[in-house]
N, C-alpha and C positions, 0 to 999 in steps of 0.2 A: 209357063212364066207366071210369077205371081203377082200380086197388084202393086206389092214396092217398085218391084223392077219396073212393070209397065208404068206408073208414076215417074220413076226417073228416069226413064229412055223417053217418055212425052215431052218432061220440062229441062233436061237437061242441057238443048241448043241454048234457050230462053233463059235460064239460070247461067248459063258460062257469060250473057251478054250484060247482064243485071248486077246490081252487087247488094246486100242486106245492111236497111238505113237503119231500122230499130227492130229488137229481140225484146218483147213484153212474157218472162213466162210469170201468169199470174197462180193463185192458188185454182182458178176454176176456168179460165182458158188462157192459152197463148197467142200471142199477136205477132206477127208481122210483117214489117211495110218494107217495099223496096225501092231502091231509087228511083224506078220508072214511073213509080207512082200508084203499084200496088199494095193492098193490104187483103191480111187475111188471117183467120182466126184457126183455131183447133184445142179440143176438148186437152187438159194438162191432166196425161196422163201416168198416176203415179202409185206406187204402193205405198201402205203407211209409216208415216216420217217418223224415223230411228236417229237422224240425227240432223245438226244443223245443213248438211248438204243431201240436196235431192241427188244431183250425179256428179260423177267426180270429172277429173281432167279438166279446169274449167276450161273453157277459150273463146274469147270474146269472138261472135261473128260479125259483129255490126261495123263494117265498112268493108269488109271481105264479098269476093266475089259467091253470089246467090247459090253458087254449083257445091261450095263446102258447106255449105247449109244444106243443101238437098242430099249430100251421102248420107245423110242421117236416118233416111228413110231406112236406110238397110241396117243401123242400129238394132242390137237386142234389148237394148232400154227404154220401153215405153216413151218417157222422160222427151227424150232427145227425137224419137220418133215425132210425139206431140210439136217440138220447135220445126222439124222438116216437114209437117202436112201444114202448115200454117201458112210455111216459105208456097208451098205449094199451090194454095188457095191464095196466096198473093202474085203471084206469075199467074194464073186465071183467074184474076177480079175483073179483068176488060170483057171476058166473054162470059163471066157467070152473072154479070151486072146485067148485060144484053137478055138474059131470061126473063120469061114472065112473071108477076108476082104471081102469088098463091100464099096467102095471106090466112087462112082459115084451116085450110088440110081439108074441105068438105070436098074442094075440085079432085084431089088427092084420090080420097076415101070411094070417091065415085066411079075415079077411073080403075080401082082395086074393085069394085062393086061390093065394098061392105056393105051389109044391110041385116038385117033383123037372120039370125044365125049364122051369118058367114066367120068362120071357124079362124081365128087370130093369135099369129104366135109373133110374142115379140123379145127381142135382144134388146136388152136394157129397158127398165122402167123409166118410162116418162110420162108425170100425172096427167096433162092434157090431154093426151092422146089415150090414156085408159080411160080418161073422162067419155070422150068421144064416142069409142067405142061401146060405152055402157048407154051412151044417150040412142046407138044404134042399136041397140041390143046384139052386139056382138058380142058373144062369148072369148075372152083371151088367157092364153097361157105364158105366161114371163120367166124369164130366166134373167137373173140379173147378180153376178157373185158378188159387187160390193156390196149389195145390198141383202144378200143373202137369202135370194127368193131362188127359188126353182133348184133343181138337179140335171146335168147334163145330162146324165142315162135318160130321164124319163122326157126329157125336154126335147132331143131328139129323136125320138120314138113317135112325140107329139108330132114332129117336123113331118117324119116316112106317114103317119099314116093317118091324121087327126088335120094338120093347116091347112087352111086355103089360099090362107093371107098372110105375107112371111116381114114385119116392120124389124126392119135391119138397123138399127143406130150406128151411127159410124165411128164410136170409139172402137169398134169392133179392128178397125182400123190398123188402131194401136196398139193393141195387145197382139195379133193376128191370129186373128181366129175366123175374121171374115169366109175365106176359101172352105175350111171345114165345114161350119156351117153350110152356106151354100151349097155344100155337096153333101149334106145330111138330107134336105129338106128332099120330098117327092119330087119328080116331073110335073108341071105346073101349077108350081104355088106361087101366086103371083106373090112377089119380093118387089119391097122400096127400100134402098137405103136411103137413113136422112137424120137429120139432124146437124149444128154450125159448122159441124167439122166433114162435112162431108164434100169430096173434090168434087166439083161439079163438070166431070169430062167426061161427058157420053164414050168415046173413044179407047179411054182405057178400059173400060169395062165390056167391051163389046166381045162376044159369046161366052159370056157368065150369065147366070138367069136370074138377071134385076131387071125390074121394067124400068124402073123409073129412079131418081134422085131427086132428091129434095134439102135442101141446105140455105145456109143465112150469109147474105152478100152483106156483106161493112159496107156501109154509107157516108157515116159522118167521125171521119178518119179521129180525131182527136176524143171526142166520147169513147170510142169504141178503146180506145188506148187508156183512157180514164179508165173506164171499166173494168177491163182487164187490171190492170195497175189494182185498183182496190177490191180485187178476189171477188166479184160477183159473177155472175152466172146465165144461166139461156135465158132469162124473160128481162134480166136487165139489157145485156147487150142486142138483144133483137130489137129492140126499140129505136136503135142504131145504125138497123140493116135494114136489108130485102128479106123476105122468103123468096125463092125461087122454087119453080119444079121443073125439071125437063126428063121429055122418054128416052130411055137407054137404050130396050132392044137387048134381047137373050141372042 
């Protein structure tokens, strides 16, 4: 079973009880909040705009029950994926809010035991945490297609026989490419997914080889909908949340 499905067999009781109050898709994430008083964010993910419409068919979800927002997950258009993990992180705001913060990524990095040559392969570039890494002297290898870094052949090759430490960004998500991945990399590379868009349900993921998650709780519900609204991005709208981290369990 793969992690759509287990996403919406998890939130599916919870989403048929719910219904969707606002749909934000912004240029750089999407927002949504539901009547019971969750919200929740996810990376807008899209290929490059060809014409005034991102996806066709339109249909307003917002006052529809939460469960036709969540078939989405099983969409083949990114697009519409990005509005259903959003739904999704807004049905677990109550129990991702309940996590610890982890505010720096050093608690992160420690329970990964990066340190001065510990061998780092990551999915998607993201500056801070390549920062990071250099300040640890870790060595990293990136794969990132919009950005046009890496090659899959050689990047998974990196995975079987070069990582120790596998930073999983959770647009991976969206595209689905997650499962592959995962199943590229060696027997004990320790793996975090993470990044806003990442569901934070120990549960779903349980016997996949992630240790950890790490992801950004929405706090101050009307920012965070500003935010989105005016196409910014992860260091604006974290200003707005939590970092959270919690252990998953391979």
């Amino acid at each position: 079973m793969n992690i759509d499905n287990r996403l919406f067999d998890h939130f599916r009781g919870k989403a048929a009880e719910t219904k969707v109050e606002i749909l934000s898709l912004g240029l750089g994430y999407t927002a949504v909040t539901t009547a019971d008083g969750g919200i929740g964010i996810s990376y807008t993910y899209f290929d490059e705009k060809k014409s005034c419409m991102l996806h066709k068919n339109y249909r307003n979800y917002e006052g529809l029950p939460a469960i036709e927002l969540l078939a989405l997950l099983k969409s083949d258009e990114p697009i519409k994926r990005s509005m259903a993990l959003a739904l999704v992180n807004a049905l677990n705001h109550g129990y991702a809010n309940s996590l610890p913060e982890e505010e720096t990524n050093n608690e992160l990095f420690d329970l990964l035991k990066v340190g001065g040559g510990t061998r780092v392969a990551m999915v998607g570039y993201f500056g801070p945490l390549v920062d990071m890494l250099k300040e640890r002297n870790a060595p990293v290898k990136i794969i990132d297609n919009s950005r046009g870094i890496g090659a899959k052949e050689d990047f998974y090759l990196d995975l079987r026989e070069w990582a120790e430490v596998l930073i999983l960004t959770s647009p991976a998500i969206l595209n689905g490419t997650t499962e592959e991945i995962l199943a590229a990399a060696a027997p004990g590379v320790r793996t975090v997914l993470m990044g806003p868009s990442t569901p934070l349900v120990p549960d779903v993921f349980r016997g996949l080889p992630i240790r950890y998650l790490a992801g950004t709780v929405p706090v101050m519900k009307e920012e965070v909908l500003r935010a989105v609204r005016h196409g910014t991005g992860t260091p604006v709208i974290q200003k707005f949340g939590r970092k959270v981290l919690c252990p998953c369990g391979d």
